[in-house]
FISE-528704 format. One record per residue: x, z, y of N, C-alpha, C, O in turn; residue in three letters. Coordinates in steps of 0.02 Angstrom, whole numbers, padded with zeros to 5 digits, always signed. Each point is the difference from the previous one (the first is absolute). Layout:
BEGIN
XZYXZYXZYXZYALA...
***
This chain:
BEGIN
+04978+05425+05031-00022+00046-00052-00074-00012-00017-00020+00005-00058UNK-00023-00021+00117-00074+00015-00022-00007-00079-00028-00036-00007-00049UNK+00065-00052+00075+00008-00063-00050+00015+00005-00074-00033-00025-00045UNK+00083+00057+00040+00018+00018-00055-00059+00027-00074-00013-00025-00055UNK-00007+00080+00088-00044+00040-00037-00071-00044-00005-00032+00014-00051UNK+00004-00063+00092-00062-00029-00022+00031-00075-00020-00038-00048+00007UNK+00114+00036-00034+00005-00052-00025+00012+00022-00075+00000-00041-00046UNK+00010+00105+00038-00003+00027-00085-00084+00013-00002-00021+00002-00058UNK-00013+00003+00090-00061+00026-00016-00025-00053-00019-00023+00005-00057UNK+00015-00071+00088-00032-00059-00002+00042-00030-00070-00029-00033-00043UNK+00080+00046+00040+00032-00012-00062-00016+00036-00070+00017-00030-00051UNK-00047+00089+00045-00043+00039-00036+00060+00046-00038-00008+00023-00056UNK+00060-00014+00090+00028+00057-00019-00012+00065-00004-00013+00033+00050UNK+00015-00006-00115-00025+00053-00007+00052+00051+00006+00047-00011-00038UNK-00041+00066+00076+00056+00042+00010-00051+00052+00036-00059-00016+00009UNK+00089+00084+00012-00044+00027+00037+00037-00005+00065+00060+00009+00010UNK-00116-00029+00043+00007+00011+00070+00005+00032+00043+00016-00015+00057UNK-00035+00095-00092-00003+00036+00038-00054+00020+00071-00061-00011+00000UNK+00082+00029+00033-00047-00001+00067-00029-00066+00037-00048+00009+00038UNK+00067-00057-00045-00017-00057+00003-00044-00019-00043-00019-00056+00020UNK-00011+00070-00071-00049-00009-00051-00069+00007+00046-00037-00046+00016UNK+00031+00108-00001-00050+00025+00038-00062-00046+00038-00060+00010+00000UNK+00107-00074+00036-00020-00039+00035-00016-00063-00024+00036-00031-00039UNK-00109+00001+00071+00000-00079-00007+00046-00031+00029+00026+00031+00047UNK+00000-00097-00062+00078-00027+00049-00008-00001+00080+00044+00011+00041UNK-00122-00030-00025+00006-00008+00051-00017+00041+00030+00016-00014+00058UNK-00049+00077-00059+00010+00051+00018+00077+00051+00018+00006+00037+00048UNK+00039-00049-00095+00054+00019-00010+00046-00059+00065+00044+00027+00033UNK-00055-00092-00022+00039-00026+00028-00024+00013+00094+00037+00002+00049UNK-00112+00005-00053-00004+00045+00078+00039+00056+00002+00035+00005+00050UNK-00031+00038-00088+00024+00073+00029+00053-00004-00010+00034+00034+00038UNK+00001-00071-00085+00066-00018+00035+00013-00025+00066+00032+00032+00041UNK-00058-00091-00029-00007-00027+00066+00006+00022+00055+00030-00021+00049UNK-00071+00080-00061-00021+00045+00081+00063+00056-00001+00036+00005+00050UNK-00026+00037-00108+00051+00043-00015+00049-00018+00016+00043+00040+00019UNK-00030-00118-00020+00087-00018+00009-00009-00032+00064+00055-00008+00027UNK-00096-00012+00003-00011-00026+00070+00020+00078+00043+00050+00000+00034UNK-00088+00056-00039+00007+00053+00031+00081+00020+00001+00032+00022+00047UNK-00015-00034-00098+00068+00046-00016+00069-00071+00022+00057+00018+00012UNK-00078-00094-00010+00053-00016+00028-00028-00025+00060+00042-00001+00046UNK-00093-00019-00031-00005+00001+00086-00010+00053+00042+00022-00003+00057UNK-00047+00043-00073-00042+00066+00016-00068-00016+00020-00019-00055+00022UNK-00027+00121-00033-00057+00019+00014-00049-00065+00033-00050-00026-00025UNK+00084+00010+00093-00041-00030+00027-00008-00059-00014-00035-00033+00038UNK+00065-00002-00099+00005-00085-00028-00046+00004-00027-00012+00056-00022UNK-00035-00106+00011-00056-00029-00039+00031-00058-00042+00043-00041+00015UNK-00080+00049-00076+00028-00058-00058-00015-00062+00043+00048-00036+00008UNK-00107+00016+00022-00018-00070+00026+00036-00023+00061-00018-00050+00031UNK+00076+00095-00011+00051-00011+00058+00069-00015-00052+00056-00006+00025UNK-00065+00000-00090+00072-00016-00030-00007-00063-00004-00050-00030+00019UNK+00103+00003-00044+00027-00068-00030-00011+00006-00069-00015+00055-00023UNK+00020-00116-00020-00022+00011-00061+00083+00012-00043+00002-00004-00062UNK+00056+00016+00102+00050+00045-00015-00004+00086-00002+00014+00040-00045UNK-00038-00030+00113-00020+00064-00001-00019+00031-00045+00025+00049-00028UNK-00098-00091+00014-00056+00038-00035+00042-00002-00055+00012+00055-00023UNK+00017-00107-00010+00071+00022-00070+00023+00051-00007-00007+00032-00051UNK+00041-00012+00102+00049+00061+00008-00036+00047+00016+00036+00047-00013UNK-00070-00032+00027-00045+00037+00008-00052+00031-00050-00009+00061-00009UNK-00016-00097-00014-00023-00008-00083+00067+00036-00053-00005+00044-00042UNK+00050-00072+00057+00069+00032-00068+00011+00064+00041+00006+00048-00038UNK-00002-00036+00086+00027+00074+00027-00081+00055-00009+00000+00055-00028UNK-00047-00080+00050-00060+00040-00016-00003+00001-00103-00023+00044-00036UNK+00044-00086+00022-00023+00013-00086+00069+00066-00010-00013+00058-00014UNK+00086-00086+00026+00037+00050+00002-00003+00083+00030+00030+00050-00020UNK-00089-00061+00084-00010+00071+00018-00060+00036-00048-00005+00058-00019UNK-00021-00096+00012-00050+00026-00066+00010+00034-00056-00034+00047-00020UNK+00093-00077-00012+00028+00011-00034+00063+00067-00010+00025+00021-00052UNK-00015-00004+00114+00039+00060+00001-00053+00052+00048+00014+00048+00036UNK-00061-00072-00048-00053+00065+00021-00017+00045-00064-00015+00059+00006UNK+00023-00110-00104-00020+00041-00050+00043+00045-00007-00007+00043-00042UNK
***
């Protein structure tokens, strides 16, 4: 999902984003990061203990929890 959304951005699609607007990308792609690290490893995982799969899934599940926080 969070691939998704900065491959329309970089593409200059204009639509509204919604809550995701808010953010610079890379700002937006840490707090995903950490958000979805917490919620599928738990608490005690650190992003720099993932794989660069992890940090993927992790990244799409934190943009997804973000997203049902509006």
């Amino acid at each position: 999902m969070y691939e998704r959304h900065v491959a329309r951005v970089l593409a200059g699609e204009n639509f509204p984003l919604g809550w995701s607007d808010a953010f610079p990308l890379d700002a937006l792609g840490s707090l995903s990061e950490i958000m979805g690290a917490a919620k599928v490893f738990g608490p005690g995982r650190q992003i720099f203990d993932c794989s660069p799969e992890d940090i993927a899934l992790a990244m799409d599940e934190g943009y997804l929890l973000k997203g049902a926080m509006q």
